[in-house]
C-alpha positions as CSV (number, residue, x, y, z in Angstrom):
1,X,0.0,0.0,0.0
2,X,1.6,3.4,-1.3
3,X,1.2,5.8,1.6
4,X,-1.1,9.2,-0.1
5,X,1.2,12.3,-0.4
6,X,0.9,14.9,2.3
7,X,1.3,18.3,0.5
8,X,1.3,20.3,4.1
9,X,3.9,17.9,5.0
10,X,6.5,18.2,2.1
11,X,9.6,19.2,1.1
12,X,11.1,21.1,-2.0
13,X,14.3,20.6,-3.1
14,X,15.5,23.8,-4.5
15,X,19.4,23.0,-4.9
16,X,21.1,19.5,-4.4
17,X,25.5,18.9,-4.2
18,X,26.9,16.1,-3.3
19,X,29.5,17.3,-0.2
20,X,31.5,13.6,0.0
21,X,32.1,10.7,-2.6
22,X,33.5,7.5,-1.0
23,X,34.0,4.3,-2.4
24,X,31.0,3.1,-1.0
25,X,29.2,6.2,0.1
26,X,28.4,9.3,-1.2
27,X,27.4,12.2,1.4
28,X,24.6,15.0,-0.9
29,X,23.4,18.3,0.9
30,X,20.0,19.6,-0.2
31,X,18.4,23.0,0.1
32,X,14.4,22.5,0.9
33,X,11.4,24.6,1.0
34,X,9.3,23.9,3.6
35,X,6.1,23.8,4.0
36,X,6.0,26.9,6.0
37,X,8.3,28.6,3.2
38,X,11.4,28.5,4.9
39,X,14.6,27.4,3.5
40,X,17.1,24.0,5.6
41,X,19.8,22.5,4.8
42,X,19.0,18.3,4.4
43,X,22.5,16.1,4.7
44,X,22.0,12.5,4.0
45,X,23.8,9.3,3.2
46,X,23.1,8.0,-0.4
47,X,23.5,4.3,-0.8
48,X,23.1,1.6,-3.2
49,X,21.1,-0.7,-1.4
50,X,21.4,-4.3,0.2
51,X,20.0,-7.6,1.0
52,X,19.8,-9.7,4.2
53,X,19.4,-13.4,3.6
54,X,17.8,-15.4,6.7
55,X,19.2,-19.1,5.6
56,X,17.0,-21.6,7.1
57,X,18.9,-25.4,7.8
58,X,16.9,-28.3,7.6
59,X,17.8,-28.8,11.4
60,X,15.6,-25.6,12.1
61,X,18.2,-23.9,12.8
62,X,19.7,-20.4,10.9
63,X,23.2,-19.6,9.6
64,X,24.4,-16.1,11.2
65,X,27.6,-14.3,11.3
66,X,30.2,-12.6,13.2
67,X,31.8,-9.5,11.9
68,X,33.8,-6.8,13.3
69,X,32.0,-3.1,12.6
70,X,34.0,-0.2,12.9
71,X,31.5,2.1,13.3
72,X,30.3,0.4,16.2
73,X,34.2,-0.8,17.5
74,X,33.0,-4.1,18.3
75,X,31.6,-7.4,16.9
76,X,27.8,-7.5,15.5
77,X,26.2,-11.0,15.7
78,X,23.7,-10.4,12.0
79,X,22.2,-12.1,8.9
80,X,24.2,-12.7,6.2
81,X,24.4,-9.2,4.0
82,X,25.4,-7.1,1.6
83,X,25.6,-4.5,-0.8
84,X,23.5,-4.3,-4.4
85,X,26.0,-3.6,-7.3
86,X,24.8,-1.2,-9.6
87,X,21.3,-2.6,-11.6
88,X,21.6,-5.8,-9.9
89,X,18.6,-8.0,-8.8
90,X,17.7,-8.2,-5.0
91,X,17.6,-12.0,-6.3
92,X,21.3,-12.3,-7.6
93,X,22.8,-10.3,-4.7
94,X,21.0,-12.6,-2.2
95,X,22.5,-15.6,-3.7
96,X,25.7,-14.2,-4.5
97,X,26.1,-12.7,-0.8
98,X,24.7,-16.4,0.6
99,X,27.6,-18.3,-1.4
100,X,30.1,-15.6,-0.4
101,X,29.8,-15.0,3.1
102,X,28.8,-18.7,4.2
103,X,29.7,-20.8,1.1
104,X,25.9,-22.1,1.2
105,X,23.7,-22.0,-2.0
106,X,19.8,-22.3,-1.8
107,X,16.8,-23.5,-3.5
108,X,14.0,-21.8,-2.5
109,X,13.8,-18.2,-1.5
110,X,11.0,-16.2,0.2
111,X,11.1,-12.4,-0.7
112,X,10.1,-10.3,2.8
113,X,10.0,-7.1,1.7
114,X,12.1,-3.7,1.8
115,X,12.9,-2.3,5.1
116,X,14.5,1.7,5.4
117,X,17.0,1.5,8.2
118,X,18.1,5.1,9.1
119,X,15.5,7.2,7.7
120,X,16.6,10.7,8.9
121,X,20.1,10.7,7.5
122,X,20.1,7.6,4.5
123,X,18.4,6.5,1.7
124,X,19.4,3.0,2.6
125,X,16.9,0.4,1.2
126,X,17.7,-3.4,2.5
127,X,15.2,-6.5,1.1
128,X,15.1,-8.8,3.6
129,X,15.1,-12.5,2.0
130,X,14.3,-16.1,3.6
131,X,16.4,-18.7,1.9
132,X,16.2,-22.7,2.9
133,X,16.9,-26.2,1.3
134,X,20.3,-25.0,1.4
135,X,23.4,-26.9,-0.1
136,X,27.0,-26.7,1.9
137,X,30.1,-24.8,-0.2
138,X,33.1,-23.2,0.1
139,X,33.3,-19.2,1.2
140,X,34.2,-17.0,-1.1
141,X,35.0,-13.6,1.1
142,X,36.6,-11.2,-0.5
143,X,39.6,-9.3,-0.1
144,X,40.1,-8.7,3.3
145,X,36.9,-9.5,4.5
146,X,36.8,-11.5,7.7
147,X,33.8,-12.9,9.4
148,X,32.5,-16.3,11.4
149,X,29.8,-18.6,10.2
150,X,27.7,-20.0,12.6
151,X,24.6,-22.0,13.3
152,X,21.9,-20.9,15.4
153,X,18.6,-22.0,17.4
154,X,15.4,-19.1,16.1
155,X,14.6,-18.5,20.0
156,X,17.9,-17.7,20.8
157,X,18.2,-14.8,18.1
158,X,14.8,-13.7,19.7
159,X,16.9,-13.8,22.8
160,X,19.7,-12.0,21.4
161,X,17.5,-9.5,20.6
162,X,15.4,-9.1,24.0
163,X,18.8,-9.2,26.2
164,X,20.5,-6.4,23.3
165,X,22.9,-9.3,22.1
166,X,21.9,-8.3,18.4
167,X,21.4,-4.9,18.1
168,X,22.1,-4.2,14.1
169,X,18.3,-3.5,13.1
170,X,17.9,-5.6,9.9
171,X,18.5,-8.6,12.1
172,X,16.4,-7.9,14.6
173,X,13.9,-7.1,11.7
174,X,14.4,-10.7,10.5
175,X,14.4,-12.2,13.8
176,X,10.6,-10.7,14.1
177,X,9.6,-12.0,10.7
178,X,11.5,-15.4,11.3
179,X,9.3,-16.1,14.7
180,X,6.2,-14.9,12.9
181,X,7.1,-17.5,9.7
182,X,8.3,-20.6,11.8
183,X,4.7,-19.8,14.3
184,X,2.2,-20.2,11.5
185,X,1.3,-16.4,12.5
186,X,2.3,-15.1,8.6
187,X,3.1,-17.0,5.3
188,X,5.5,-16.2,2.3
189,X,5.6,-17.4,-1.3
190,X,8.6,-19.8,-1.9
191,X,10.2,-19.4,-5.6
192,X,12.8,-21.9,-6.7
193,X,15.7,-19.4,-8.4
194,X,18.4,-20.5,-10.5
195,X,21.8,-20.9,-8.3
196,X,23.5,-19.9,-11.7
């Protein structure tokens, strides 16, 4: 459902720069109107995109990760994830992220949805992604890119997330989604995708 616009509520951009280009993030500044007339400044993080693959094992368990985040200075417990290259398929990043990170390929995949994780300052948009009947591999990290693999019991993310084990927001997004799927309480689609 596409939420009606709200003309009192919007915003005009009347000039747009971009202040900062990274290699993976670009920083733009836009002048608004707002709905009062005034003129602000809006800085935000532009970013290409991502997806977070919850891979379900036949032995009910997930697959999560390790990683260290420097932003945060400490390890985050999360989903497997990762960036969209540019005009690539939520579909070919999930399984291309799945075979990368854990060295797992999969079947069937449920699509979730889109979720916006830092509204106020990034355009961010991650597509959360179930994945099971999954098939052991090798990893494929890439260059200097170093995480741990490990299995985990649904409850105990929930309890992760409760006791602020697992604080990164898309996985406690698909720790939500995951209880409501394994309960009964909501349903998915499953596709079979091509693991070529």
């Amino acid at each position: 459902m596409t939420e009606p616009v709200h003309a009192d509520l919007q915003e005009i951009v009347v000039s747009s720069h971009r202040v900062f280009d990274g290699n993976f993030l670009h920083v733009q500044r836009d002048t608004v109107r707002l709905p009062d007339g005034a003129l602000a400044e809006r800085e935000y993080i532009r970013h290409s995109g991502a997806v977070m693959v919850i891979p379900l094992l036949a032995n009910g368990r997930v697959l999560m990760e390790r990683q260290w985040r420097t932003p945060m200075h400490r390890v985050m417990i999360e989903f497997p994830a990762g960036k969209l290259d540019p005009g690539e398929s939520w579909q070919v990043c999930a399984q291309r992220e799945l075979r990368e990170e854990t060295g797992y390929t999969a079947r069937e995949w449920a699509y979730i949805g889109i979720i916006n994780n830092a509204i106020s300052y990034s355009d961010e948009a991650i597509h959360l992604v179930l994945a099971r009947d999954l098939t052991p591999g090798r990893q494929q990290l890439d260059a200097h890119e170093f995480l741990d693999v490990f299995e985990a019991e649904p409850r105990q993310v929930l309890d992760w997330v409760r006791d602020g084990t697992v604080t990164d927001v898309k996985t406690v997004i698909g720790a939500f989604w995951l209880d409501k799927l394994l309960s009964g309480a909501w349903d998915l689609p499953w596709q079979a995708l091509s693991t070529d």
